[in-house]
C-alpha positions in Angstrom: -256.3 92.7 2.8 -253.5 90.8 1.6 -254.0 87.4 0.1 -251.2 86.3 2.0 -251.7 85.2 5.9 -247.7 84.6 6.5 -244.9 86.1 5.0 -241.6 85.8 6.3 -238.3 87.0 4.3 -234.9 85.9 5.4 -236.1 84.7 9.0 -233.4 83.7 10.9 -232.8 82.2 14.6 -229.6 81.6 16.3 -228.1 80.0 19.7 -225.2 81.1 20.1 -223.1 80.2 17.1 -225.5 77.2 16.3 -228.1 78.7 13.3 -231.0 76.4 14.2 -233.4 78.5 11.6 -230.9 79.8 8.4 -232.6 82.9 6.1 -236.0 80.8 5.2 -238.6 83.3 3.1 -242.2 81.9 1.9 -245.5 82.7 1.3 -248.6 81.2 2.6 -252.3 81.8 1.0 -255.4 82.1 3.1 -257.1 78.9 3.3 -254.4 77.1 2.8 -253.5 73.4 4.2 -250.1 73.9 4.5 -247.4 71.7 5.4 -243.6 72.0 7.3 -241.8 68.7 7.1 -238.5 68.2 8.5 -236.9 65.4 10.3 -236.2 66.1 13.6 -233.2 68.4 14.1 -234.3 70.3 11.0 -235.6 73.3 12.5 -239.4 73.4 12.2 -239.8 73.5 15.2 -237.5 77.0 16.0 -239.5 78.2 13.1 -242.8 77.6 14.0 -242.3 79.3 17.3 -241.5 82.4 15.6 -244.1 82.1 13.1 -246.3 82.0 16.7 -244.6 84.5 19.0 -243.0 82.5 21.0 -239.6 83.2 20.2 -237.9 86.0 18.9 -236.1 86.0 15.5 -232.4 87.1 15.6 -232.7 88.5 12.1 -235.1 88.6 9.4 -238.6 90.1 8.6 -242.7 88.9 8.0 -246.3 88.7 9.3 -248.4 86.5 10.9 -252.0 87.5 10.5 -250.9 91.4 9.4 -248.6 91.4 13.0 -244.9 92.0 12.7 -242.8 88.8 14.1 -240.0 90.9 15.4 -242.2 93.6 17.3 -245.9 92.1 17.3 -245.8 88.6 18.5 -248.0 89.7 21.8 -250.5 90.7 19.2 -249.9 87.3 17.1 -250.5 85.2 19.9 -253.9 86.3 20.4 -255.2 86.5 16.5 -254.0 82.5 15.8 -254.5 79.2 17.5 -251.9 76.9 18.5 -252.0 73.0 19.5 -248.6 71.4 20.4 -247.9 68.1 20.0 -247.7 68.3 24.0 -250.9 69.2 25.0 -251.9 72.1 26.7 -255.5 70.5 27.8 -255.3 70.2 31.8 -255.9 66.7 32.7 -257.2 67.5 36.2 -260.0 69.9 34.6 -263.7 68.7 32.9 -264.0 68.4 29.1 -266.3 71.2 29.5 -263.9 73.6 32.0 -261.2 73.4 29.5 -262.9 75.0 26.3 -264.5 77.3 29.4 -261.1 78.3 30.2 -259.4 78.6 26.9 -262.3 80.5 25.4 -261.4 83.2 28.1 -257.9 82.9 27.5 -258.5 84.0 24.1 -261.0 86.5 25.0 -264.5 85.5 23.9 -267.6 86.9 26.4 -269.3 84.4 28.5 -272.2 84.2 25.9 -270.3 83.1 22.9 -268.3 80.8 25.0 -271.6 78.8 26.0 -272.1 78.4 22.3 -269.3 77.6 20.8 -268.7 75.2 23.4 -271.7 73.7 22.8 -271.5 73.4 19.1 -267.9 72.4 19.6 -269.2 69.4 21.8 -272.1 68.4 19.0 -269.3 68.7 16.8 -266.9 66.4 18.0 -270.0 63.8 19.7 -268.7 64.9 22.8 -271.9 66.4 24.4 -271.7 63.3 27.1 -268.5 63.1 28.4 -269.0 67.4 29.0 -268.3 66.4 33.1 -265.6 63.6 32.0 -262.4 64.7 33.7 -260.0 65.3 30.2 -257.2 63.0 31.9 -259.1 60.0 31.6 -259.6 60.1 27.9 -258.1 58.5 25.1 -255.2 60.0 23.9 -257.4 60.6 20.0 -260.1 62.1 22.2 -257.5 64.5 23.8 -256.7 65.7 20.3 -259.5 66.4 19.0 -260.8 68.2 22.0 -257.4 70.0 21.7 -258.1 71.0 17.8 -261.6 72.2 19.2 -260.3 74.1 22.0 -257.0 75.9 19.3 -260.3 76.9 17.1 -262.5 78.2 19.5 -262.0 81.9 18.5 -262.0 81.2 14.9 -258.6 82.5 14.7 -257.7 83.4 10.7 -254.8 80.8 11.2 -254.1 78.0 13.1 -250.7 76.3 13.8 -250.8 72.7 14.6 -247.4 70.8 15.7 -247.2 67.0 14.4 -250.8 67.0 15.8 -251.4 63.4 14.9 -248.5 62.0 16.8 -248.9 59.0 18.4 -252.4 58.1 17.5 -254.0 55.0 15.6 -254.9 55.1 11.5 -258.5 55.7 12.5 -258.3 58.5 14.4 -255.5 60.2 12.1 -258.6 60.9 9.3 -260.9 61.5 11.4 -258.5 64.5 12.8 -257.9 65.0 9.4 -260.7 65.8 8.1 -261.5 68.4 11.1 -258.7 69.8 9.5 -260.8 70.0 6.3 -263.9 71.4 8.0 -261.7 74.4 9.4 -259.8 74.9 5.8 -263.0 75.1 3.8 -264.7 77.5 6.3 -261.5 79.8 6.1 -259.1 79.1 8.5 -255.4 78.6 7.5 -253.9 75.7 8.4 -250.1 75.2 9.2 -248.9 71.9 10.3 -246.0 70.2 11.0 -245.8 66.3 10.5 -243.3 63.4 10.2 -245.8 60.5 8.4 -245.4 61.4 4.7 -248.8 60.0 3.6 -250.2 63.3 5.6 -248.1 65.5 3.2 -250.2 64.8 0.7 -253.4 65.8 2.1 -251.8 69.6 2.1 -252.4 72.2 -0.5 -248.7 72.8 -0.6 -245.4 71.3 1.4 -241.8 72.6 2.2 -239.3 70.6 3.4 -236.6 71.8 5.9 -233.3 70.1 5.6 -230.8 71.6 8.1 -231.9 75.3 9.1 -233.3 75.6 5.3 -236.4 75.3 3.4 -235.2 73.1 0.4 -238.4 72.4 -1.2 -241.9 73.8 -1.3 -244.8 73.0 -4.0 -247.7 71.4 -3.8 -247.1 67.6 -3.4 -247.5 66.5 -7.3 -245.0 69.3 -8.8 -242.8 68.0 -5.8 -243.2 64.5 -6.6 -242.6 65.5 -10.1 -239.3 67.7 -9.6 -238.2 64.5 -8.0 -239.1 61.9 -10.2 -240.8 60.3 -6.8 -243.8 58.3 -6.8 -244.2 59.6 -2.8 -244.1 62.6 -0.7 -242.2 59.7 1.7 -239.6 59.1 -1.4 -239.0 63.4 -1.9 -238.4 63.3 1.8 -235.7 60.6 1.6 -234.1 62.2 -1.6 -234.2 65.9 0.2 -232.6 64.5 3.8 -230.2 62.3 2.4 -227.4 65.0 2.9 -228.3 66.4 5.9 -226.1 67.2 8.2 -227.9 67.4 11.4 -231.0 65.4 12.8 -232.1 63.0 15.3 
């Protein structure tokens, strides 16, 4: 088994004559907490599709979880999770009918979805609002169910897309360290984020600037290439000459 769970080489995704993603290549370890900054307009968001299967690379090579991006990404999709910053929860469903649905979706029996459900709702001090319609709850509470329901099927990675958007200081850790609990029991994590301080809580951290990955270290050799005393201050060094963004 290889100790890598992505690798990519020279991954590349055009629109027409716009290159949204230009030649990126890295690594990323197994257990890894690892972070894909960009401003907006940078691209991490094309790239992280590929990474999923969801889109289709115009050039370029890799795995995700041992599966081929350019012929495999049926088989991706069902060997990761995947939480967008637009959730995917149904607001119309229960609590409960959601992980019920998205367990199936990802292919676990009835048995193992009645418990991991359950321990997902002990987890996450949920096991009340189980009937609680997932519409009328808090947008933190939609988030963390949403990390719950990506996990489910203890996929070997797990993409997460500025999954803390939006939400108040307290409920930021607390996602946080959910995001711990899965690292330390294995999973990968890959998450894109704009707040800076969160950059520090990964193992490592590239930055996209315009199509391209400009930087990636772990945050103090990055903080120390830059002679920055933040991951915020690298940022602002790294997008000062970019030419796109939003």
């Amino acid at each position: 088994m290889s100790d890598y769970i992505i690798s990519i080489r020279e991954l590349t995704k055009c629109f027409g004559d716009f290159t949204a993603v230009n030649r990126i290549s890295f690594d990323v370890k197994r257990g890894e907490i690892f972070g894909f900054l960009g401003a907006n307009g940078a691209g991490k968001t094309t790239a992280m599709r590929m990474l999923c299967g969801l889109s289709f690379p115009t050039s370029g090579s890799g795995t995700v979880a041992g599966f081929d991006v350019m012929r495999e990404g049926e088989q991706i999709k069902r060997h990761i999770g995947y939480m967008s910053q637009r959730f995917s929860l149904y607001n119309d469903l229960t609590v409960w009918e959601n992980i019920r649905l998205f367990a199936g979706i990802y292919g676990l029996s009835k048995a193992e979805t009645a418990v991991r459900a359950t321990e997902a709702l002990k987890r996450l001090n949920f096991t009340s609002e189980r009937n609680t319609l997932v519409g009328s709850l808090p947008l933190g509470w939609k988030q963390k169910l949403s990390f719950a329901v990506a996990t489910i099927h203890r996929p070997e990675v797990v993409f997460l897309d500025e999954p803390t958007g939006g939400v108040d200081p307290i409920t930021r850790r607390q996602f946080w360290e959910m995001i711990y609990e899965a690292a330390n029991s294995g999973t990968t994590i890959f998450v894109t984020t704009h707040y800076m301080d969160e950059a520090e809580y990964c193992t490592r951290v590239s930055i996209m600037v315009d199509g391209e990955v400009r930087a990636l270290d772990t945050p103090a050799r990055l903080k120390e290439q830059f002679a920055a005393e933040s991951m915020d201050e690298v940022f602002r060094i790294l997008a000062r000459g970019a030419k796109r963004g939003g």
